[in-house]
C-alpha positions in Angstrom: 0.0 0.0 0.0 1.5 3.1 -0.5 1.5 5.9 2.1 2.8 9.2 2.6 6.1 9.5 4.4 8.3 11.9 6.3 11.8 10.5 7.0 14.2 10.7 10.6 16.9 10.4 11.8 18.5 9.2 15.1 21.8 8.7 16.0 23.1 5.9 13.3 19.5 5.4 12.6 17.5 6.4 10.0 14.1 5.4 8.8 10.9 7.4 7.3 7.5 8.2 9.3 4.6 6.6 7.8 0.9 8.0 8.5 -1.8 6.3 7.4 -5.2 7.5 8.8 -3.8 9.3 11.3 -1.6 6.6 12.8 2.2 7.2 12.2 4.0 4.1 11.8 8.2 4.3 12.8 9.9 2.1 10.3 14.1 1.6 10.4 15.5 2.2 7.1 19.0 1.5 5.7 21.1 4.9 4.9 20.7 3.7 1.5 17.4 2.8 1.0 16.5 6.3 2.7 18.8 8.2 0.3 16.6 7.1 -3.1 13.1 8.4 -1.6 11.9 11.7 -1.4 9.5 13.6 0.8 6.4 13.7 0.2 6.4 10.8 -2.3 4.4 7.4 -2.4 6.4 4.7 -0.2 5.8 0.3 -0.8 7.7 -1.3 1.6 8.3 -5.0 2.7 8.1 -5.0 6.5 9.7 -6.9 9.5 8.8 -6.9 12.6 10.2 -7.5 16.0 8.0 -8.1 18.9 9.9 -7.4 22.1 8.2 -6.6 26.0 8.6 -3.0 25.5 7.0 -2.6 21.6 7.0 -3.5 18.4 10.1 -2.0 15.8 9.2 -2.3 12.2 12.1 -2.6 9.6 11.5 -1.9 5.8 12.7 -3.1 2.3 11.8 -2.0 -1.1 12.4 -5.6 -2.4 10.9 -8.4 -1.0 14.5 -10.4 -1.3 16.0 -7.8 0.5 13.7 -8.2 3.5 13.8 -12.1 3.0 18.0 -12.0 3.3 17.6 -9.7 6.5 15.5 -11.9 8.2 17.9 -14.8 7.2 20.9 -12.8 8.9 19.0 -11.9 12.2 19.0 -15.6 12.3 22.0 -15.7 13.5 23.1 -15.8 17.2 24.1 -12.4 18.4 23.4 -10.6 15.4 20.4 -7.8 15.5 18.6 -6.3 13.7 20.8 -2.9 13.6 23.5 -4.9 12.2 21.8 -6.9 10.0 20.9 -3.8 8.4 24.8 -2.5 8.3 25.0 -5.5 6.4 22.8 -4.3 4.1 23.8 -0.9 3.8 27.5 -2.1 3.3 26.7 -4.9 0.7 23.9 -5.2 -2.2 22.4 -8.4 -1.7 24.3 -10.3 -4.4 27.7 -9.0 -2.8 26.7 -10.5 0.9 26.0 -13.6 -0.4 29.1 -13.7 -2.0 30.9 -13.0 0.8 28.9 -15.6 3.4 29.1 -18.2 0.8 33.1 -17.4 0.1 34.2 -16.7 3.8 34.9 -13.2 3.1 35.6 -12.3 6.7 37.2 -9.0 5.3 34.2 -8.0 3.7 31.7 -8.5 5.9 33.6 -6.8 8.6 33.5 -3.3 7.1 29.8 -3.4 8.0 29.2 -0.9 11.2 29.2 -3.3 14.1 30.7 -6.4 12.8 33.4 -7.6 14.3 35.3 -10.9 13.1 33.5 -13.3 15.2 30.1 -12.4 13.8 31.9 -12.7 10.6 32.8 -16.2 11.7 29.8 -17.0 12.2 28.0 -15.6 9.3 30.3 -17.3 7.4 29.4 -20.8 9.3 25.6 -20.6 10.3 24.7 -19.3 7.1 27.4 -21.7 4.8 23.9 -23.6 4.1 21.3 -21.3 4.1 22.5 -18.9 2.1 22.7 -21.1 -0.7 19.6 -22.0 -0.4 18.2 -18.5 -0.2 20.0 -18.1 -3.8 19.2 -20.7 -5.4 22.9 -22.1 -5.3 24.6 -25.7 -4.6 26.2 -25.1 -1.2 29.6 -23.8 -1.3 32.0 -26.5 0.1 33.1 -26.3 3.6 36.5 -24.8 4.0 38.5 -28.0 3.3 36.0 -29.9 1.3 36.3 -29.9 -2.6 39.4 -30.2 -1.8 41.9 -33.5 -3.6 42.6 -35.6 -0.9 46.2 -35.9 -2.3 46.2 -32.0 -2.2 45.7 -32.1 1.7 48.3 -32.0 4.0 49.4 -35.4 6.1 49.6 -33.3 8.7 46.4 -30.6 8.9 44.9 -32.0 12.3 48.8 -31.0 13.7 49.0 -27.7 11.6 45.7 -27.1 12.6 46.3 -27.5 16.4 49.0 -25.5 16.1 47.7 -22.7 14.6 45.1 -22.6 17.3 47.8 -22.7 19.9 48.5 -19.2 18.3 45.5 -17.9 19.1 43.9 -18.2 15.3 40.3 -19.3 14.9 39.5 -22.6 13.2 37.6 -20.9 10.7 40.6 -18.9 9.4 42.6 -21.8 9.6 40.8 -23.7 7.3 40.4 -20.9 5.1 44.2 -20.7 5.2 44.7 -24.5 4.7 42.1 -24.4 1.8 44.0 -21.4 0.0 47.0 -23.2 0.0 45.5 -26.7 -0.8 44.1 -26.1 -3.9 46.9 -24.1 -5.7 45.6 -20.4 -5.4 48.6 -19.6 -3.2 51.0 -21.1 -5.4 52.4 -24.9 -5.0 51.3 -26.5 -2.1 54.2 -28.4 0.1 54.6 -31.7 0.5 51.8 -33.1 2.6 54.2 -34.5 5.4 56.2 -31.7 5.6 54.6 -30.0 8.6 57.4 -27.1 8.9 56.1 -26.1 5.4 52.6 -26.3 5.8 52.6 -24.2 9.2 55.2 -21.3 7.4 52.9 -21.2 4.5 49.8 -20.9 6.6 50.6 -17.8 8.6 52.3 -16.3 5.5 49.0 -17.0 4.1 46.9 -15.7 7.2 49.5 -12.0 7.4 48.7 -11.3 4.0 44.8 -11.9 5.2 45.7 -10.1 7.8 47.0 -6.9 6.2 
């Protein structure tokens, strides 16, 4: 239905004012979203809403996928609503599916609010899901797809060191990956532990950087 609308604007959040009879209706808009409407026009919006003790907060989308992919992301443990539209606002939808579905822990951390363990965990609870929501095959998981002659001898030692070191597993196997199938140039011998660890945090600065 389309409605009148003023927009706001309140700390980082923005959002527009709808009134329709008489009854103003707050809705949270992305920055970007907000940026292509205009005072005064007609407004259709896809509409989330969140139910909590103290009120209702209503969260639009001009595209229904849009709306679809934020509800997927609030799905995730210890990510709200406020960064699931960062997210958004950071990434068009085809970009943050990319980036879940590739690990792109980089990416999704330029988002306001998203720190690398939400990454992580994007990157993990949605591995699945996301695909889904596309239309894809799932990505493999960070070693799978990968040769079995390709993989290191040693990756559950490699592995356990590198945690020692304070990395997470998900970067490790990111790491391990990268260097498994070739995109970080010849992998070492699989037995060769030495090798595989020095090429992993080589790997993981440049990450890193």
């Amino acid at each position: 239905m389309g409605l009148n609308l003023e927009s706001w604007k309140q700390g980082n959040r923005t959002g527009v004012l709808l009134n329709c009879s008489g009854v103003g209706y707050e809705i949270h808009l992305a920055p970007r979203h907000l940026s292509n409407l205009q005072e005064g026009n007609e407004l259709s919006l896809w509409i989330h809403q969140v139910q909590r003790d103290d009120g209702s907060t209503l969260y639009g989308f001009p595209q229904r996928e849009e709306r679809d992919l934020f509800r997927l992301l609030i799905s995730v443990n210890g990510l709200g609503p406020q960064s699931g539209l960062a997210l958004l606002q950071e990434c068009r939808p085809h970009e943050l599916v990319e980036a879940i579905s590739n690990g792109d822990l980089r990416t999704l951390c330029r988002a306001q609010g998203i720190g690398k363990r939400t990454a992580e965990r994007l990157a993990v609870d949605l591995r699945t899901p996301i695909a889904a929501y596309a239309g894809l095959e799932p990505e493999p998981s960070l070693v799978e797809g990968v040769p079995s002659e390709r993989m290191p001898e040693v990756c559950a030692d490699v592995e356990a060191t590198l945690m020692m070191l304070g990395y997470d597993e998900l970067e490790i196997r990111r790491a391990i990956r990268a260097i498994a199938d070739g995109t970080s140039g010849v992998p070492p011998d699989g037995s060769d532990q030495d090798a595989w660890l020095k090429s992993c945090l080589q790997w993981l600065s440049r990450e890193a950087a």
